[in-house]
MDAnalysis code that builds the backbone (N, CA, C; Angstrom):
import MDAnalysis as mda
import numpy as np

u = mda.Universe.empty(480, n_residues=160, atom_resindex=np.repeat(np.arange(160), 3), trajectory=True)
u.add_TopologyAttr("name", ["N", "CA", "C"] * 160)
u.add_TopologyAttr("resid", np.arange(1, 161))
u.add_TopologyAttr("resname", ["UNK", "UNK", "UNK", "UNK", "UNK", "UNK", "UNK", "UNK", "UNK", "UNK", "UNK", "UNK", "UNK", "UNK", "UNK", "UNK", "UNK", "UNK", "UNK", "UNK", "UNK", "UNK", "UNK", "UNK", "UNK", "UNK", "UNK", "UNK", "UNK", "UNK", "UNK", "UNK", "UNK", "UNK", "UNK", "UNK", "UNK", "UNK", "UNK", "UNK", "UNK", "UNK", "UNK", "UNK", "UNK", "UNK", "UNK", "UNK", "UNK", "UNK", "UNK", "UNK", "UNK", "UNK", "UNK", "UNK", "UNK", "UNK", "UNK", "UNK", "UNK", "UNK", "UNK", "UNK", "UNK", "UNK", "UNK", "UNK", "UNK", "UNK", "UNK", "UNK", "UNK", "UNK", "UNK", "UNK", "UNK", "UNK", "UNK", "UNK", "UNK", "UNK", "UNK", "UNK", "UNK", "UNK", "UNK", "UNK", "UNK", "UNK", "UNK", "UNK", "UNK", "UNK", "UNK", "UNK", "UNK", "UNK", "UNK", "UNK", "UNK", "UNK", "UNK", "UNK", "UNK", "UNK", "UNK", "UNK", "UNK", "UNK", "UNK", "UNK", "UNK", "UNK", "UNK", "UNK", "UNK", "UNK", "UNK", "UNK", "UNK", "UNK", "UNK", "UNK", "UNK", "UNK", "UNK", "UNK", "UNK", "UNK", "UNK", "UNK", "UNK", "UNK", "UNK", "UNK", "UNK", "UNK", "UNK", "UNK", "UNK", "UNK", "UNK", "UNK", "UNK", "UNK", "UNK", "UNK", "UNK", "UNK", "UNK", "UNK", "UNK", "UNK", "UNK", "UNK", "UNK", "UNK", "UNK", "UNK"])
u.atoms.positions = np.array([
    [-14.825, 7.980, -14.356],
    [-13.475, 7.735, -13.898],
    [-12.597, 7.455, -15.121],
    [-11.556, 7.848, -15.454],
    [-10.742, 7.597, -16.408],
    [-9.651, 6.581, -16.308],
    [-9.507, 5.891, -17.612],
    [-8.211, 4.398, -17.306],
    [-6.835, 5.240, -16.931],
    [-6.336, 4.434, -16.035],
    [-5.115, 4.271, -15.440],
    [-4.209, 3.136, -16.356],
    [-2.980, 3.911, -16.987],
    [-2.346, 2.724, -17.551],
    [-1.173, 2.349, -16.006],
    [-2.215, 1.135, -15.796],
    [-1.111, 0.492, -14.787],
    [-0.072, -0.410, -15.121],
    [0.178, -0.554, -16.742],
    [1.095, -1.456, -17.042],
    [2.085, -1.049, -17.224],
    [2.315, 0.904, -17.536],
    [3.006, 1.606, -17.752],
    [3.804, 2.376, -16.617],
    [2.806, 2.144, -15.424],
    [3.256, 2.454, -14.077],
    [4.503, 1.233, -13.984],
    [3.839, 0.128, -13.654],
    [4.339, -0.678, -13.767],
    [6.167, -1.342, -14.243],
    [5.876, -0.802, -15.310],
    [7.071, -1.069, -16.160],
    [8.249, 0.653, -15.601],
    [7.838, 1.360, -15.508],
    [8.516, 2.351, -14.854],
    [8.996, 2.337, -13.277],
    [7.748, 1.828, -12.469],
    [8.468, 1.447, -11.284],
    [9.503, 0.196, -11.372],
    [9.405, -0.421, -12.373],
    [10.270, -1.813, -12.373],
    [11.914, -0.981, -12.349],
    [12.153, -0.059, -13.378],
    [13.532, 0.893, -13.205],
    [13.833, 1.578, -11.876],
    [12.754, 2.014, -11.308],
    [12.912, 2.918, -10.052],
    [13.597, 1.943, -9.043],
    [12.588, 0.635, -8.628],
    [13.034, -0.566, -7.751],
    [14.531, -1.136, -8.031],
    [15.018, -1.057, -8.965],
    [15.979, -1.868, -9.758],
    [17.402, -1.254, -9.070],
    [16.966, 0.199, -9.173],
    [17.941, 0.714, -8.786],
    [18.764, 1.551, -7.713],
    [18.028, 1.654, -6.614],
    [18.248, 2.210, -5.708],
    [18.436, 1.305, -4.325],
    [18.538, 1.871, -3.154],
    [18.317, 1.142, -1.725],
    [16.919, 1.176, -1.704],
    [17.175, 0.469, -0.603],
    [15.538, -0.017, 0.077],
    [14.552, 1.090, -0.152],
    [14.894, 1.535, 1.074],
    [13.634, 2.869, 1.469],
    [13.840, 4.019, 0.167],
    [14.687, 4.450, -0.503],
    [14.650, 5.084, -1.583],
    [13.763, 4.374, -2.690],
    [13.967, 2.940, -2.732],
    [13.204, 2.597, -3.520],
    [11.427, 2.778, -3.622],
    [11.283, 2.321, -2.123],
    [9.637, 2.510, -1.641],
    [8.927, 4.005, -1.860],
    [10.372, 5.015, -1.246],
    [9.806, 6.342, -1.578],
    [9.398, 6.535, -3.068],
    [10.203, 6.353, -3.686],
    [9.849, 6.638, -5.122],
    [8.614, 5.664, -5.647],
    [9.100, 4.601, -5.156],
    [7.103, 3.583, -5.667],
    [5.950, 4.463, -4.990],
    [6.324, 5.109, -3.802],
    [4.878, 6.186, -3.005],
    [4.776, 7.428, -3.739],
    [5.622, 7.479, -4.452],
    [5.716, 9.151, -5.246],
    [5.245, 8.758, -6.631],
    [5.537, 7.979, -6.933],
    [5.463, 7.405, -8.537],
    [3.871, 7.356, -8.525],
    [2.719, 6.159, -7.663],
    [1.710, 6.054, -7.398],
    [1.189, 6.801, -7.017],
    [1.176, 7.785, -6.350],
    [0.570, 8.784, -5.906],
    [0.695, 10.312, -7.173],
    [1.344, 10.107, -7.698],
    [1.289, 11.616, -8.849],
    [0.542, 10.684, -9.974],
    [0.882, 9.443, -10.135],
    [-0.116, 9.122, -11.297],
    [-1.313, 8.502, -11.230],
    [-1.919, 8.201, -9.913],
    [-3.156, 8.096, -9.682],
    [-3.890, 9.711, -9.882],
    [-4.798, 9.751, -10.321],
    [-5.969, 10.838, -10.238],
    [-6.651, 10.936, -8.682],
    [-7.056, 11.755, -7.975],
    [-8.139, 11.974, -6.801],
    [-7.426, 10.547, -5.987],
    [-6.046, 10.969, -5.482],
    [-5.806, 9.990, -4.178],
    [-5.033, 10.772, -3.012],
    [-5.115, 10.580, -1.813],
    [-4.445, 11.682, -1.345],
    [-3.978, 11.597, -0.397],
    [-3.358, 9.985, -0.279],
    [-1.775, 9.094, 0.716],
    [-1.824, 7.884, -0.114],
    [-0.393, 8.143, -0.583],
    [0.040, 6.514, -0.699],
    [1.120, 6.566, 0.426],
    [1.105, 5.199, 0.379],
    [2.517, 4.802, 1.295],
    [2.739, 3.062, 1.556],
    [3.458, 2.996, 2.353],
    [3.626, 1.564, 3.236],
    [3.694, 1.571, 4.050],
    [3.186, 0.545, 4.995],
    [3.167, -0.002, 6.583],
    [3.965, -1.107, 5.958],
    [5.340, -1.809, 7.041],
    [5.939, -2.626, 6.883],
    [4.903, -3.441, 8.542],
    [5.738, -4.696, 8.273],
    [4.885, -5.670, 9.475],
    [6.460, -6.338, 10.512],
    [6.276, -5.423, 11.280],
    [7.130, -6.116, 12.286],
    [7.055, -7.397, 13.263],
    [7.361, -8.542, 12.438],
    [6.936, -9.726, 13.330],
    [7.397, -9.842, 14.375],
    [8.327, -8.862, 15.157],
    [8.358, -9.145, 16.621],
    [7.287, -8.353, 17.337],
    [6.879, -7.339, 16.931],
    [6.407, -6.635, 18.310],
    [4.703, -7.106, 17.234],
    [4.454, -7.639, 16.277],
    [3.150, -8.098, 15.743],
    [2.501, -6.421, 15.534],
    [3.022, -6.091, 14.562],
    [2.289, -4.569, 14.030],
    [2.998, -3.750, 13.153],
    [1.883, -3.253, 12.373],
    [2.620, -2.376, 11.044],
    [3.337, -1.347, 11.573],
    [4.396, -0.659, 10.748],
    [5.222, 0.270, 10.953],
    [5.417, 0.998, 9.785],
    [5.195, 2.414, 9.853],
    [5.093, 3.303, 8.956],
    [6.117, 3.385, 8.195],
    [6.054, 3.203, 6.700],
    [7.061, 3.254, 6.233],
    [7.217, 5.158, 4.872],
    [7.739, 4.329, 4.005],
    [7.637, 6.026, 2.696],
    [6.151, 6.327, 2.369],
    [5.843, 7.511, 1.744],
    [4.838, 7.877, 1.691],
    [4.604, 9.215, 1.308],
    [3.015, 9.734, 0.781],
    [3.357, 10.759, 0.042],
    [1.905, 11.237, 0.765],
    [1.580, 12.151, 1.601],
    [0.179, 12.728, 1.842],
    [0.845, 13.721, 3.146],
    [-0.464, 14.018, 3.880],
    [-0.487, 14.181, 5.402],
    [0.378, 13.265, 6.166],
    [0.717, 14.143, 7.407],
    [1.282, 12.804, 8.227],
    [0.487, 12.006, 8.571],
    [0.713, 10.142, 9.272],
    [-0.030, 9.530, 9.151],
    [0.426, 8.354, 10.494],
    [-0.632, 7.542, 10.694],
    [-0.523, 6.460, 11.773],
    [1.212, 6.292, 11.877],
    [2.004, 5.957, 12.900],
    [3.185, 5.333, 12.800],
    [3.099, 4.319, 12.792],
    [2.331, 3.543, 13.834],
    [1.733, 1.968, 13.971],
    [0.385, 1.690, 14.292],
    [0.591, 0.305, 13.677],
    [-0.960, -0.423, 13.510],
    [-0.826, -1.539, 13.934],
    [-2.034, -1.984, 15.006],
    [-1.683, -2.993, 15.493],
    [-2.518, -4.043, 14.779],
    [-2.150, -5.508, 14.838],
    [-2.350, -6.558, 14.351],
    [-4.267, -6.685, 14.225],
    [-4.739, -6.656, 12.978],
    [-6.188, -7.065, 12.854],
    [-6.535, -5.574, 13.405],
    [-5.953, -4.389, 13.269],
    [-6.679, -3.131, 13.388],
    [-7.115, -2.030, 11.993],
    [-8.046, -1.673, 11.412],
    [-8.371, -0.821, 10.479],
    [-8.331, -1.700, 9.155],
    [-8.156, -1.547, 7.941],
    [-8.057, -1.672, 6.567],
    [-6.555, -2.510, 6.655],
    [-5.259, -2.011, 6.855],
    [-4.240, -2.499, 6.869],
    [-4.681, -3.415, 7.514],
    [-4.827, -3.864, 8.938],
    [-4.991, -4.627, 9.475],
    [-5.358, -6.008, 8.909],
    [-6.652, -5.181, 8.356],
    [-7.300, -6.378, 7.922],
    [-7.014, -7.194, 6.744],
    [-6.244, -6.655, 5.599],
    [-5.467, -7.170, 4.209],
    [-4.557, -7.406, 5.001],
    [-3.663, -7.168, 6.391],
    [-2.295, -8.212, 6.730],
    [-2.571, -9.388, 7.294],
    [-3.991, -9.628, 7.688],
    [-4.534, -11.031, 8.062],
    [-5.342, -11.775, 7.243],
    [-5.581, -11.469, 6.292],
    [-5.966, -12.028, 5.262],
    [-5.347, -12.307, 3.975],
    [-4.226, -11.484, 3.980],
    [-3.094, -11.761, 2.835],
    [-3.888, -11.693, 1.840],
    [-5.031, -10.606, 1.450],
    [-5.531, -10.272, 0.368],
    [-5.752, -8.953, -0.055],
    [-5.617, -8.412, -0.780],
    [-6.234, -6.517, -0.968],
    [-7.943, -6.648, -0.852],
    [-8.078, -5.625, 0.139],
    [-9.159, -5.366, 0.689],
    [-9.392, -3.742, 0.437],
    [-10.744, -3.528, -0.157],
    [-10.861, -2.460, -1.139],
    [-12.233, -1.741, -0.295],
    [-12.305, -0.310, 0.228],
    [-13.240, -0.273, 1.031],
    [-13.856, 1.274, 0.354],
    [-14.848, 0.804, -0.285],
    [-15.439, 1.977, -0.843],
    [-16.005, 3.655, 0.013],
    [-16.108, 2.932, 1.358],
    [-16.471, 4.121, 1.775],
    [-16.225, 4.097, 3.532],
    [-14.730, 4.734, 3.833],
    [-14.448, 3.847, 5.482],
    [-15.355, 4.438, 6.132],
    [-15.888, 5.200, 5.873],
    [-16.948, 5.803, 7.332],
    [-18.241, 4.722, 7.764],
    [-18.262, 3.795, 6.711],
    [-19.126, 2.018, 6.769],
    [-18.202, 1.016, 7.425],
    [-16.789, 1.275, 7.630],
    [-15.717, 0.538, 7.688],
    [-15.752, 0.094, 9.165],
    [-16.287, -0.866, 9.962],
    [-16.027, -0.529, 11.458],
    [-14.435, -1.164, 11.908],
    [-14.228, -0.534, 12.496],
    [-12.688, 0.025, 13.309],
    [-12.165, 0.623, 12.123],
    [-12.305, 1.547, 11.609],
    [-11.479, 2.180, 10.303],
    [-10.620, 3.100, 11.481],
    [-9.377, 3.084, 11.335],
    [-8.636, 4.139, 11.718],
    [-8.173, 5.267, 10.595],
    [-8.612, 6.445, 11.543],
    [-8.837, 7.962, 10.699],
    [-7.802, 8.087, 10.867],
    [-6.710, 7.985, 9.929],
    [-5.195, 9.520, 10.234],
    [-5.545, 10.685, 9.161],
    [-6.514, 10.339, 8.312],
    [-7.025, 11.854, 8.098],
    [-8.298, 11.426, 7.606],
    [-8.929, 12.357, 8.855],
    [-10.685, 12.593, 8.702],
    [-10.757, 12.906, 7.060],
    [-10.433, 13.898, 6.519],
    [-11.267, 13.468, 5.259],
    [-11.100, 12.536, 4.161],
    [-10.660, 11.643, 4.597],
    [-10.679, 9.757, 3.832],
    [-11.383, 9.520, 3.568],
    [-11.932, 9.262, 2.618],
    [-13.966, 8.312, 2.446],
    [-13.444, 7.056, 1.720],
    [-12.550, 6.714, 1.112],
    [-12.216, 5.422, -0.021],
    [-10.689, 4.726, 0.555],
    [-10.556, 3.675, 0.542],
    [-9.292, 2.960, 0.571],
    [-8.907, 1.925, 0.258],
    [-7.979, 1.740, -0.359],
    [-7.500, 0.225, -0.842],
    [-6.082, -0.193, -0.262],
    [-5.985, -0.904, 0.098],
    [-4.625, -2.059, 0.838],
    [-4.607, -3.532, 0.028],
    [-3.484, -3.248, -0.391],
    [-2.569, -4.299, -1.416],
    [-1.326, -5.076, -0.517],
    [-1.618, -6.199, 0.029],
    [-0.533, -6.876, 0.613],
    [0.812, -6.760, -0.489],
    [2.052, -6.757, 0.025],
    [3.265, -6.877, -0.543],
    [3.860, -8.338, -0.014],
    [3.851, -9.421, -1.021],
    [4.241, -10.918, -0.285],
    [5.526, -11.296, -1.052],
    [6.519, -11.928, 0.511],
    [7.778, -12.106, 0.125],
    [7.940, -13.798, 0.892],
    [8.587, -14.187, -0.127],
    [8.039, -15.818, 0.156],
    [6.884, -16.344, 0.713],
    [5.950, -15.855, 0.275],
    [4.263, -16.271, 0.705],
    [4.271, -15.681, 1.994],
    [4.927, -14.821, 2.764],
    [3.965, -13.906, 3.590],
    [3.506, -12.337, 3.339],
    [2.979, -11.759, 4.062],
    [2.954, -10.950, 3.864],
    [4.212, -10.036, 5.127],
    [4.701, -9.156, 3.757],
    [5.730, -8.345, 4.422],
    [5.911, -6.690, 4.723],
    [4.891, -5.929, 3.596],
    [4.268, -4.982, 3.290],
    [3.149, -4.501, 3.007],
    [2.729, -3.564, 2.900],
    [1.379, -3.171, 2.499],
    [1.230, -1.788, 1.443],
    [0.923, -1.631, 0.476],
    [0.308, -0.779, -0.151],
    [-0.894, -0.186, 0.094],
    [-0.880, 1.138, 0.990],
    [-2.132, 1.991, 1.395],
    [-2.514, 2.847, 0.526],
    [-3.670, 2.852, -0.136],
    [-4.064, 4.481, -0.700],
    [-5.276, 4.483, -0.237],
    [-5.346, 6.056, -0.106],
    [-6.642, 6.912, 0.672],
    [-6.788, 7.959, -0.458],
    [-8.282, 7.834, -0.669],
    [-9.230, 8.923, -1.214],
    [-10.047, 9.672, -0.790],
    [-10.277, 11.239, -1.271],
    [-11.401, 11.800, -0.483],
    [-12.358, 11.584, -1.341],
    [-12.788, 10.839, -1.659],
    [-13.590, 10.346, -3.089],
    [-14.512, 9.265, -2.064],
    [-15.553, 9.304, -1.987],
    [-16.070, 7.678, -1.759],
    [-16.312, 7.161, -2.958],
    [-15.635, 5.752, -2.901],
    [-16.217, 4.776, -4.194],
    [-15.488, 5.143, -5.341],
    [-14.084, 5.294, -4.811],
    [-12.384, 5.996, -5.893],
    [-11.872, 4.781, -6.170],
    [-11.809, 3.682, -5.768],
    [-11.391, 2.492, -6.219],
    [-12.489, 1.502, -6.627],
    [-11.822, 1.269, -8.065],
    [-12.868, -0.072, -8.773],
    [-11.881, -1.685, -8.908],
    [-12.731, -2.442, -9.314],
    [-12.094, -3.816, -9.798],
    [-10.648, -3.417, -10.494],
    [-10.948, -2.163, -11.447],
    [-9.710, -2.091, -12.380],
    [-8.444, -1.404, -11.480],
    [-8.722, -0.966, -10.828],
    [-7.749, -0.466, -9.829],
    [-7.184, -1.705, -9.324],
    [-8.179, -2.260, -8.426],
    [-7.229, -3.292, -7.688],
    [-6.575, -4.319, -8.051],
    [-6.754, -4.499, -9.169],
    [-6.464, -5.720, -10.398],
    [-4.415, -4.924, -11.102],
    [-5.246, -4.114, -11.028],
    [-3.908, -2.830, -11.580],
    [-2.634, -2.480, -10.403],
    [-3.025, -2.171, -9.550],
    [-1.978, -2.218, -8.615],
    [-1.910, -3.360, -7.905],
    [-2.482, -4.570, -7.838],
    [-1.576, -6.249, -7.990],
    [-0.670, -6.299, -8.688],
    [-0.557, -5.543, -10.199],
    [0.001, -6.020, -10.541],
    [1.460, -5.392, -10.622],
    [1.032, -3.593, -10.050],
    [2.157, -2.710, -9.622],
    [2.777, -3.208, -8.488],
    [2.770, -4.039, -7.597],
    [2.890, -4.059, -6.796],
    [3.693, -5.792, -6.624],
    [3.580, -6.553, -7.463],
    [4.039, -8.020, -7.905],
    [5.767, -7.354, -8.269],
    [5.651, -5.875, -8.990],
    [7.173, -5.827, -9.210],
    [7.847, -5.374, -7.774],
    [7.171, -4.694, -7.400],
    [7.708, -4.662, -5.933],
    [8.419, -5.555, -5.052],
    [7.350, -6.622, -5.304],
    [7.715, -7.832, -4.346],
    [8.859, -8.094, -5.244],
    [9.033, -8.229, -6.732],
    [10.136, -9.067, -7.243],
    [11.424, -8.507, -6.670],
    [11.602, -7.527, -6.222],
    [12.454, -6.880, -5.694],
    [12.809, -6.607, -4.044],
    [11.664, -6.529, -3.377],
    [11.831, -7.122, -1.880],
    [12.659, -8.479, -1.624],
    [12.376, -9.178, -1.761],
    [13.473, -10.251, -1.543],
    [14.476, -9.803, -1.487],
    [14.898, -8.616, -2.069],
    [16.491, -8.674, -1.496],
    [16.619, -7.246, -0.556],
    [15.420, -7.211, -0.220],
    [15.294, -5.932, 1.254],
    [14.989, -6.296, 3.006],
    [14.439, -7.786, 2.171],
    [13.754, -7.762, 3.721],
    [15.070, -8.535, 4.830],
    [14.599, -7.885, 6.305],
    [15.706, -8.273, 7.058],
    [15.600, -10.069, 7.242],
    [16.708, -10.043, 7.751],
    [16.837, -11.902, 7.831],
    [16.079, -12.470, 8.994],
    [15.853, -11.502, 9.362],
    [14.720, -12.389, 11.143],
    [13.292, -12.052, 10.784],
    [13.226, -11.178, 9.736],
    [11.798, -11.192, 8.968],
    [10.742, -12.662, 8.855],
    [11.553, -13.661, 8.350],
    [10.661, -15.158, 8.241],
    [11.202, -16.301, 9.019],
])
């Protein structure tokens, strides 16, 4: 597997976020991550609608994909109730993995936290089993910390 400079991602999505609207912004963080990851093949976001309690499809770069996810269902699910990135080497081991595309074998979900909840999610899917390592998930924490520095001024006001 070859290094990913995620500090360089990083520092480039920090310009992308900086400057645009909301959802323009996210699109371009799903486009940005997804052309400079190697062997990934959906990024995107599920946002978390605390009224109806379930993710909602947000920007994104693959196949079409789930619109909603309900609370404690699949990979998302499970990093939005645990408020941790949850890294799953191979979902077909995954029980309740929800397929929006059968050939998925790898996935990682990166909570997005805006005043200590969670408000977003960072999805990527591989047809790779065993496409995400420690250095990955360590790496897009930290792609993903600029994100949040910048959510705060996206999320709606009945959000918390």
């Amino acid at each position: 597997m070859e290094t990913v400079d995620y500090a360089s991602i990083a520092t480039r999505l920090e310009s992308l976020m900086a400057s645009t609207l909301p959802l323009t912004a996210f699109s371009n963080a799903s486009s940005l991550i997804f052309h400079e990851l190697n062997n990934v093949s959906w990024v995107g976001f599920y946002f978390y609608d605390n009224r109806s309690d379930k993710l909602i499809l947000g920007p994104f770069q693959g196949k079409p994909a789930c619109v909603e996810i309900e609370r404690g269902k699949g990979v998302c699910g499970r990093s939005l109730d645990t408020g941790s990135t949850v890294v799953v080497p191979d979902v077909l081991k995954f029980p309740g993995h929800i397929a929006c595309d059968a050939d998925s074998r790898s996935e990682i979900v990166i909570p997005v936290k805006v005043y200590g909840q969670v408000y977003a999610l960072l999805d990527i899917d591989s047809k790779l089993t065993g496409r995400f390592t420690a250095e990955d998930s360590a790496g897009l924490e930290k792609v993903v910390r600029v994100i949040e520095k910048y959510s705060e001024d996206y999320i709606p006001f009945d959000f918390l």
